[in-house]
N, C-alpha and C positions, 0 to 999 in steps of 0.2 A: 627305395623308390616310393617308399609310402609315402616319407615325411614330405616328397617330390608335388602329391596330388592335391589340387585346391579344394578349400575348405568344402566345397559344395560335393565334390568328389569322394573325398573323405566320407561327408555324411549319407551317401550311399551307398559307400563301399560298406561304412561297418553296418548300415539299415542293410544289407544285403548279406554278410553274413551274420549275424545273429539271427535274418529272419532261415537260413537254412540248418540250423541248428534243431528247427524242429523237425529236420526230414530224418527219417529211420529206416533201418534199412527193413529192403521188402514193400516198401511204397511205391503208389505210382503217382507221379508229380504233373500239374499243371506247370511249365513252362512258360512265362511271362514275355513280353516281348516289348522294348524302351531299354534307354540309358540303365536307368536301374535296375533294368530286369534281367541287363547282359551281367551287370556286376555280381546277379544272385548266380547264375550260369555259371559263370566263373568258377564261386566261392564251389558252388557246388560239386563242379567238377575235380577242384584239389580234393575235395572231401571222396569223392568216385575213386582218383589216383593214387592217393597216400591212403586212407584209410580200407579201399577195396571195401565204400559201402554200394549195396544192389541198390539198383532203383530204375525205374523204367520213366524215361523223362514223357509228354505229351507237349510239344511244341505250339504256339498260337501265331507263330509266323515263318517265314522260310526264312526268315533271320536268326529267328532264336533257333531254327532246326539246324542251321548250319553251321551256328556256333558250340551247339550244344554236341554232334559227331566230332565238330573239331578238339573239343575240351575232354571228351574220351564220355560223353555221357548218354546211355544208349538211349533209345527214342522208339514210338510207336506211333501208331493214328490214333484216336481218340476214339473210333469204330471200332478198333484192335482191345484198347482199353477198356471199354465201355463205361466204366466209372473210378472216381480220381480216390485217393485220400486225401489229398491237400492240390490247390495248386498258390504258387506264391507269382504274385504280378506288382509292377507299380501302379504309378493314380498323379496324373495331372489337378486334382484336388482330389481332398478330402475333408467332409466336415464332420462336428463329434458324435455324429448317426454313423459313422464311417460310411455314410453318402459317395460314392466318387464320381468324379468326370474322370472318363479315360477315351483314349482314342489318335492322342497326340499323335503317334508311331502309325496311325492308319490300321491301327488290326482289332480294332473294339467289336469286331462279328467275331474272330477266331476265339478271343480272350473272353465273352461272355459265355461265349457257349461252352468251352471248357470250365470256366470260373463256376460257373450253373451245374456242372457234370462233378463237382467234388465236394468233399463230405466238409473240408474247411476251405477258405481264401484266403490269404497272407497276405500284405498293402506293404509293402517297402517302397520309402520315401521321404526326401528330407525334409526338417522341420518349415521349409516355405513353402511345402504344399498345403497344411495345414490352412483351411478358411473359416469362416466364421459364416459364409454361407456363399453356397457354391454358384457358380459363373463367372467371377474373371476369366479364366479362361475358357475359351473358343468351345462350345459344345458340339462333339464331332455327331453327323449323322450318316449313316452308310446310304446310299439310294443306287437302284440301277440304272446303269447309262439310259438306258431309253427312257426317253421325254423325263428328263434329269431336270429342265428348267422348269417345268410345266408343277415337279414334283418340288421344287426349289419355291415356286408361287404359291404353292399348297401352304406349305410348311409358313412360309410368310402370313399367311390370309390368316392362320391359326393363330399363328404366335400374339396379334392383336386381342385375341380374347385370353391370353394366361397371365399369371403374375409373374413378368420379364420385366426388363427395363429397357433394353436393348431388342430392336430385331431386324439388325442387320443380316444375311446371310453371302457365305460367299465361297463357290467353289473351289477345294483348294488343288492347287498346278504344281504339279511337277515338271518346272522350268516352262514351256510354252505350251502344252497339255496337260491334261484333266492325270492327276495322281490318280492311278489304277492299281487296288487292294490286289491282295492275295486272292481274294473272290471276284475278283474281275467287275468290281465296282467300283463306284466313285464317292465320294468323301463332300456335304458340305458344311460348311463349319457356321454354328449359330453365336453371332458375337451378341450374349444376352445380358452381361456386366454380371446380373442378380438374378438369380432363380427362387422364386416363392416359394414353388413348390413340386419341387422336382419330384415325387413320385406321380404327380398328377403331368407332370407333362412328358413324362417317360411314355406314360398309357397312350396319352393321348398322338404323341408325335411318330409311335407305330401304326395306329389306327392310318395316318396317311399311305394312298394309294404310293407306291411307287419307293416307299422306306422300307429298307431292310432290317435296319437295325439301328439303337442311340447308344450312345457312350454315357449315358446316365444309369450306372451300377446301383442299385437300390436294395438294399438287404442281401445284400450277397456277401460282404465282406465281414470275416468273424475279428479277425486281428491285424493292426497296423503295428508296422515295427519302423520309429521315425527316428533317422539318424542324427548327426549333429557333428558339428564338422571339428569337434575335441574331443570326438571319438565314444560321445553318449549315445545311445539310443534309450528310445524310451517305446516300450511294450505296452500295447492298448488292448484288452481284448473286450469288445464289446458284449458277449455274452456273461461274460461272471462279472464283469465288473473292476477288472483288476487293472491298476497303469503303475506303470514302474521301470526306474531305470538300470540301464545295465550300463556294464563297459564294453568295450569290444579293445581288445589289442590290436593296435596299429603295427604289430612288425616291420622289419624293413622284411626279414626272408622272407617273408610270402610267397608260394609257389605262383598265385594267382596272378601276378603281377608280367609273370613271364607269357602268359597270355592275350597281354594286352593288345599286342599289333595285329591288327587284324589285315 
């Protein structure tokens, strides 16, 4: 089934298990929540199954919670937890600060706030997320439903005084209404192209009344592990300085693979 999966696939299945290779047992994990973060789930879960390692999962959406009981991987609240050893997530970009934009998946409140609660952050993601500076894609912002537009104009008014290129905003729909997070909030996404400078507008786009949270991750992430769809990954960790590649074996057995159908 392996050699079955496309190249873009491949390159997060093997970014997703190599980056679980550094779970040990006796940890309690950040649980990531996106395409690639179900892939680390997975991986992680044959490693729970076959190997009988302990590990206490912390989920960052009711997606990944539910996939992660299904895959045999046990789970807690983050309250229960109170602090991580590792959590491993993906990144709709990343640049060589390991900067991210995340929030694609809608759950960039659950995933910072766990991301934030652990001693490391693991970036599983294939080599096109990689940017040279961050904003092509859509920068998610969490806001509460109440006066959503009012807090939509805010964010507009500001965006004229940052170094953006773009400030388009636009709520995003789930089918004919307003996508509603895990937290009971709504989502609008900032089409910025370029961001200057995103730790300055991270600060600044919380300061708005009526934001809850941005999808601009800033010093948070210690290691990226970016796949590659002939089955390289390559290891970044931004505190020692170290980048390097590995392999990952593409098997056909893969237990993991018999958990795909959801």
């Amino acid at each position: 089934m392996a050699a079955e999966l496309s190249p873009i696939d491949k390159a997060k299945f093997v970014a997703a298990k190599r980056a679980v290779d550094f779970v040990e047992g006796g940890m309690k994990v950040g649980l990531g929540t996106g395409s690639t973060a179900a892939w680390m789930v997975r991986c992680l879960g044959e490693r729970v199954r076959e190997e009988g390692l302990k590990i206490l999962g912390v989920p960052t959406s009711s997606r990944t919670a539910e996939l992660a009981r299904k895959v045999g991987i046990p789970i807690t609240s983050l309250d229960d937890a109170k602090w991580l050893d590792l959590t491993i997530d993906g990144a709709d970009e990343f640049d060589s600060h390991l900067n991210l934009i995340k929030g694609g998946g809608a759950a960039l409140l659950q995933e910072k706030i766990v991301a934030t609660a652990s001693d490391q952050m693991i970036v599983i993601a294939d080599a096109a997320k990689e940017v040279a500076q961050l904003g092509a894609f859509p920068l998610p912002v969490e806001v509460i439903p109440f006066g959503w537009q009012t807090t939509k104009a805010l964010i507009e008014e500001t965006l004229v005084s940052l170094d953006v290129l773009g400030r388009d905003c636009t709520l995003r729909m789930n089918g004919q209404t307003p996508l509603v997070t895990d937290e009971a909030n709504y989502i609008v996404d900032l089409h910025l192209t370029r961001i200057g400078n995103p730790r300055q507008l991270a600060l600044v786009l919380n300061q708005i009344p009526g934001v809850v949270e941005n999808g601009l991750f800033i010093d948070i992430c210690d290691i990226v592990v970016i796949g590659h769809g002939d089955g390289r990954v390559t290891v970044r960790d931004i505190n020692s300085g170290d980048d390097h590649d590995d392999r990952v074996d593409l098997a056909p057995g893969d237990n993991i693979f018999a958990d795909m159908k959801e």
